[in-house]
C-alpha positions as CSV (number, residue, x, y, z in Angstrom):
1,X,110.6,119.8,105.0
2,X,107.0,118.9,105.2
3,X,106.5,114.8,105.3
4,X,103.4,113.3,104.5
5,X,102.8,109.5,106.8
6,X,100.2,107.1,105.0
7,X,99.2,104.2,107.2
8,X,97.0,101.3,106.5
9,X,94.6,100.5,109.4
10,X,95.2,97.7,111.3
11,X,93.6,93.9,111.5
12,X,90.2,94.1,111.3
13,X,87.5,91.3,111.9
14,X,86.7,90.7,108.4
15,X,90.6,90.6,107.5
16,X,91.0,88.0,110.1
17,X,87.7,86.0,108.7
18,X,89.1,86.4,105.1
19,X,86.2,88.7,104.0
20,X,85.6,91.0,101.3
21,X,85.3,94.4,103.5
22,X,84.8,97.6,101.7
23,X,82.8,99.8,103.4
24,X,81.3,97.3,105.8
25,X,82.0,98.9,108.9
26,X,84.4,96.5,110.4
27,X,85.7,97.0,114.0
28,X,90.0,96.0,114.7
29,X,90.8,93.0,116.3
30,X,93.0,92.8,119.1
31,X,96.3,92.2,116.6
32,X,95.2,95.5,114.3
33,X,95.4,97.3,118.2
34,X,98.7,95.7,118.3
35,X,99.5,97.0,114.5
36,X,98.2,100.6,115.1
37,X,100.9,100.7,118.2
38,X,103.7,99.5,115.6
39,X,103.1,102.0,113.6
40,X,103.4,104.6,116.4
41,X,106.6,102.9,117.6
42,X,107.7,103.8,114.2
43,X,106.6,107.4,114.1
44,X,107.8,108.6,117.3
45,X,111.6,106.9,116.2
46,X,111.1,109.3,113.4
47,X,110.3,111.8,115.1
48,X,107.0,112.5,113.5
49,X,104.5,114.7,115.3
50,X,101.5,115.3,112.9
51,X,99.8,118.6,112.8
52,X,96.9,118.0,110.6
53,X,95.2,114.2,110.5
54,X,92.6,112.8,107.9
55,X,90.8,109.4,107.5
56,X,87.9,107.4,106.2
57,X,84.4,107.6,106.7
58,X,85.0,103.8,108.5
59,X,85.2,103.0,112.5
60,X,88.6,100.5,111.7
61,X,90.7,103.5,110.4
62,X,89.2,105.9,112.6
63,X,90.1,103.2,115.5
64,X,93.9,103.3,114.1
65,X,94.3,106.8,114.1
66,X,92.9,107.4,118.0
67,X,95.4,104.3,118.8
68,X,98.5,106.3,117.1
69,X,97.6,109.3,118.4
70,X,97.4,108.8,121.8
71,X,100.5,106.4,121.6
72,X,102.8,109.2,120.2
73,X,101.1,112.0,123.0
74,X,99.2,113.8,120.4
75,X,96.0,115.0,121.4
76,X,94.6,118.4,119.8
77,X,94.9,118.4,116.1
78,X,92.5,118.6,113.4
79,X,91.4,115.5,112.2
80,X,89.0,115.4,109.3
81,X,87.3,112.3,108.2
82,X,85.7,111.8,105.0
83,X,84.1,108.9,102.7
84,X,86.5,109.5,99.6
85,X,89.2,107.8,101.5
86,X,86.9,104.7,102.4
87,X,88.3,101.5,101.2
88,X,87.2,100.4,97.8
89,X,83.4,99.4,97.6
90,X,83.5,95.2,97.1
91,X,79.6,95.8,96.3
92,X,78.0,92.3,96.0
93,X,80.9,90.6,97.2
94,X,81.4,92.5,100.6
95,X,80.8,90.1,103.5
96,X,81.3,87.3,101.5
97,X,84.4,84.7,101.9
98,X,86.9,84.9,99.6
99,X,87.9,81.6,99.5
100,X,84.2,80.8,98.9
101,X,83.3,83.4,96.7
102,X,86.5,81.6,94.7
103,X,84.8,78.3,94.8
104,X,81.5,80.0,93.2
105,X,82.8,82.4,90.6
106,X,86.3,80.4,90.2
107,X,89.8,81.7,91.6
108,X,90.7,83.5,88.1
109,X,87.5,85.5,88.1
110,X,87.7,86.4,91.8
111,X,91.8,87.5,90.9
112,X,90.3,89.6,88.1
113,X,87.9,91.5,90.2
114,X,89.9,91.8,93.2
115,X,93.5,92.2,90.7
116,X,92.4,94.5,87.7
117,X,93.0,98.0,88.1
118,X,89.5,98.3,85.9
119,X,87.5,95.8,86.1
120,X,84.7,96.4,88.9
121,X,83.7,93.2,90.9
122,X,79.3,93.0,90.6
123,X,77.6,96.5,92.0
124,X,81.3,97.7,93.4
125,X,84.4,99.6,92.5
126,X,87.4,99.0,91.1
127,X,90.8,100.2,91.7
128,X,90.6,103.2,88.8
129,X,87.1,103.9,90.7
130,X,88.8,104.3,93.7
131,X,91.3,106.2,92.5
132,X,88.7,108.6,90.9
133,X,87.0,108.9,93.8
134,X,90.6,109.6,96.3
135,X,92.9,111.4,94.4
136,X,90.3,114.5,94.3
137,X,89.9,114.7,97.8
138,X,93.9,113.9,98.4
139,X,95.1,116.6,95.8
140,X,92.5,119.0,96.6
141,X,92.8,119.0,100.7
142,X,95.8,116.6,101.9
143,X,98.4,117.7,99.1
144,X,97.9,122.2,99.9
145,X,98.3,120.7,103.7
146,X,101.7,119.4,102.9
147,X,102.6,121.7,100.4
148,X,102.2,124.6,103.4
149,X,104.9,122.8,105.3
150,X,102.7,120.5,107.6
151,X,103.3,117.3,108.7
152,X,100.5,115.4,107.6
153,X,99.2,111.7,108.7
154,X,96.6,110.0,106.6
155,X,94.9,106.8,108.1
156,X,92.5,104.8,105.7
157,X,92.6,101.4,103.6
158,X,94.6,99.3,101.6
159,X,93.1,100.5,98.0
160,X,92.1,103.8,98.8
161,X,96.2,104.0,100.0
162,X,97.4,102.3,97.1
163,X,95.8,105.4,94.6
164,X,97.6,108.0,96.3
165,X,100.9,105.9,96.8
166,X,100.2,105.9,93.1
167,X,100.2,109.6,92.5
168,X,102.7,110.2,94.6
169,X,105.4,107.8,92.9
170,X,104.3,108.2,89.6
171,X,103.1,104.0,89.4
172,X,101.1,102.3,85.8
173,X,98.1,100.9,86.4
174,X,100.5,97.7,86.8
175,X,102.8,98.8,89.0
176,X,100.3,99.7,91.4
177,X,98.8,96.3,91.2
178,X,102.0,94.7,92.4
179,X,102.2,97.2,95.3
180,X,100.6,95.6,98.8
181,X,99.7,97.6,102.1
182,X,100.1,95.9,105.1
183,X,98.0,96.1,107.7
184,X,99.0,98.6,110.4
185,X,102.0,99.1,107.3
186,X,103.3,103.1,107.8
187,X,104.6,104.8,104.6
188,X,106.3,108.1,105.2
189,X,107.2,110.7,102.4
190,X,109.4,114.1,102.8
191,X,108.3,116.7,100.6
């Protein structure tokens, strides 16, 4: 039995300063240090030894993995990291404050950008974006890594998660929308 780990990075600056991220290059804060060694707690009571790792393009997820990794003893692996599992690109928004960005665009346009699984905020992605850009890369080199019987961790970001948590479990464009990652939240399959 092969099992398949998908873990959200931890706290990052901009989460703690209520900033739309993306693919701003964000470093962890001192709590998503603290939420990367959770999620290890959790994987060594499972028993979970990864023999292939992947993650984003971005220092916060890369940051998470290093911190599970050398919490759980694991030190040579391959870990690959690529920009189709970077968090969905907030374009024009990223940097911004969300509570302000809800004060200048109003709160039901800023739920409709950050909400829709369609509906790109200005110059960024949306979810289905994101999804068009993951899923590729997750069926076409994650997936044959599991499907060979490996035990597989994937590190990256809350909507570039949520796409393959959407493949996996089959989710509508609704369901998904209701589904929230954590940060520093572990997700474990068994294939």
């Amino acid at each position: 039995m092969a099992r398949l780990v998908l873990v959200r990075h931890g706290q990052s600056e901009y989460n703690l300063k209520n900033l739309f991220t993306g693919w701003v290059d964000a470093a962890l804060t001192p709590q998503g240090e603290e939420e990367a060694k959770k999620s290890a707690v959790i994987l060594k009571e499972k028993n979970f030894t990864p023999q292939i790792a992947f993650t984003s393009a971005l220092q916060r997820a890369q940051k998470t993995l290093q911190i599970i990794l050398d919490e759980i003893k694991v030190s040579s692996l391959p870990i690959h990291k690529d920009k189709a599992l970077n968090e969905r690109d907030y374009g024009e928004l990223s940097g911004k404050n969300k509570a302000q960005t809800a004060e200048e665009f109003g709160e039901e346009q800023v739920k409709i950008w950050r909400r829709s699984f369609d509906v790109r905020p200005p110059g960024g992605e949306s979810l289905k974006d994101t999804a068009a850009r993951t899923l590729p890369y997750f069926q076409s080199k994650i997936l044959p890594e599991v499907k060979a019987g490996k035990d597989v961790l994937v590190v990256a970001h809350g909507n570039s998660l949520r796409s393959i948590v959407m493949d996996i479990e089959k989710l509508t464009p609704d369901q998904i929308l209701k589904r929230e990652l954590a940060t520093g939240e572990a997700i474990i399959y068994e294939f």
